[in-house]
Steps between C-alpha positions, in 0.01 A plus 500: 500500500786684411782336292798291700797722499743340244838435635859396375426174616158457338630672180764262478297155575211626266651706224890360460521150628282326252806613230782322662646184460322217689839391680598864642124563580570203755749621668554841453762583771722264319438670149555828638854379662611306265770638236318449170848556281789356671660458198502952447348402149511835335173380290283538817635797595406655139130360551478710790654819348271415204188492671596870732539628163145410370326632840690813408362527151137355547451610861406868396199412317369249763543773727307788267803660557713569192727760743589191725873497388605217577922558464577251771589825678424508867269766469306274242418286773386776734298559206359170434433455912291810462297356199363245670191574636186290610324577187736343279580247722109345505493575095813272480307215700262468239582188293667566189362299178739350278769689741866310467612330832756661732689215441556162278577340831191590677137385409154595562402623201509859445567707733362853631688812369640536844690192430688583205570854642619419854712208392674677258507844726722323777759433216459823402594575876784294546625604135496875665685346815728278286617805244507845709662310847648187392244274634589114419194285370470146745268317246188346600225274338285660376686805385304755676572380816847548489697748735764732411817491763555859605830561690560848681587709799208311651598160437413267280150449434292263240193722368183302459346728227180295385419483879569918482229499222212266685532707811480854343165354241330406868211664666736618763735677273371563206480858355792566800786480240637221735719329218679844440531527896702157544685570158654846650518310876649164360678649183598839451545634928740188537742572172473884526877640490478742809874598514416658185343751687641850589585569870292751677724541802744335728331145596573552851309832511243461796160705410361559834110396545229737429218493791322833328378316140355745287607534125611851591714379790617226283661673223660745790644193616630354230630842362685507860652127493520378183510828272645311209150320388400789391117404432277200586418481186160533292393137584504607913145484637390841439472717824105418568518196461826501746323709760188186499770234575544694833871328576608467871798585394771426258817322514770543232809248385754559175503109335785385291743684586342850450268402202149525629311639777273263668236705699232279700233585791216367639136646493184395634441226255857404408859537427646679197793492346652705230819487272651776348835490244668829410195551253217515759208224590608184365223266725340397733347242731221494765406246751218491734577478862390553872573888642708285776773375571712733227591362163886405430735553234833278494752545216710251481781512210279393164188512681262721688240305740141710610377327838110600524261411767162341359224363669692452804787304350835607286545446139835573366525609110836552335664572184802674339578821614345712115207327654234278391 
């Protein structure tokens, strides 16, 4: 019979929750809510910095990977959510002999490599968070579980890192670079300074649609309406691979005030959408939807909103208008 897919859930009840303490085990909604330093001791706070900075120097060689660099950079997280593969993931399940516990407050005897490395990798994480965007540690007990308060043009969020971890090391996600995806989603896409951008044109510019897509008639288009992005940039899906997507047609809108181009159609399988800063292709995002009725775009101030028809019904996804 083939193995039972392993999921965030399972990893957690088999693999983490014999290492915490008996009385947060028991009610773990209340551990994970409960401020675990209301005093601000500064001592805590320099447990968690320590144990980011040992992830950062022993992580590489549990990973095979002496290259890792772990800088607390946010590309070093991009790079450790690629690293993590199924492979090393089921090595790191193995128990570990004589291996030293996650934790002095936890039991359980020794724990699994993937222990030692995920509880320390969320404060790794959050040490990233706290350092390049001024994320504020709320303590929890035990340490890993702790969330790091994140305030920006989104709101103000609390980031449940550990949680981050157990869903990218699942079946479902694993190998996906999932714990990269929510870092740049939950992290970097929220605190990105956009009015440091340069303006491509006059915000209120309308680009009429294009009901001809081809890449040819595209860059006539563009050349015609908005002739000061002067390329789409290297990253643009190459003209092939344009001509397969088969768009409808296109519809164009300057964001922030002239900064970026957001381009989006539908084709037989989806909707597109594509931002472009003075530089060229920036992103992009697709979501699968129904040929009918049409997909909608709303911008609305901070925030664009993409209406798609799926399976009959309407889903709604938004984000910030430099996308997601």
């Amino acid at each position: 019979m083939p193995a039972e897919p392993i999921t965030a859930a399972q990893l957690f009840e088999r693999t983490f929750a014999p290492h915490y303490p008996p009385d947060a085990l028991a009610d773990l909604a209340a551990a994970r809510s409960t401020d675990a330093n209301p005093a601000g001791n500064p001592s805590i706070l320099a447990q968690i910095d320590h144990a980011a900075e040992v992830f950062a120097r022993l992580a590489p060689g549990a990973f095979g990977a002496p290259d890792l660099g772990l800088d607390f950079s946010d590309a070093s997280v991009h790079r450790l959510g690629a690293a993590l593969t199924r492979e090393r993931r089921d090595a790191w399940l193995s128990p570990a002999e004589g291996a030293a516990g996650a934790s002095a407050e936890g039991g359980g005897g020794a724990p699994p490599m993937l222990v030692t490395l995920v509880t320390h990798g969320a404060l790794y994480v959050g040490a990233c968070v706290a350092r390049n965007h001024g994320g504020k540690w709320q303590v929890r007990r035990p340490l890993w579980e702790s969330l790091v308060r994140l305030e920006s043009r989104a709101g103000t969020g609390d980031l449940a890192i550990f949680q981050w971890w157990l869903k990218a090391l699942s079946d479902e996600e694993i190998g996906r670079g999932r714990l990269a995806d929510r870092y740049r989603t939950h992290v970097e896409v929220p605190t990105f300074d956009a009015e440091r951008l340069p303006v491509i044109a006059a915000g209120d510019r309308r680009i009429p649609r294009l009901a001809r897509v081809r890449y040819d008639t595209l860059y006539k288009h563009l050349r015609a309406h908005l002739p000061e992005l002067r390329s789409v940039g290297e990253d643009f899906p190459s003209p092939e691979r344009f001509e397969e997507m088969a768009f409808k047609s296109l519809e164009f809108a300057l964001l922030g005030g002239g900064r970026m181009l957001l381009m989006h159609g539908a084709t037989a399988e989806g909707v597109h959408l594509f931002w472009l800063d003075a530089g060229g292709f920036v992103k992009s995002v697709y979501y699968p939807a129904d040929s009918f009725p049409a997909h909608v775009v709303q911008i609305e101030g901070q925030k664009i909103r993409v209406i798609v028809p799926v399976g009959g019904e309407t889903q709604a996804h938004e984000m910030l208008w430099w996308g997601a």
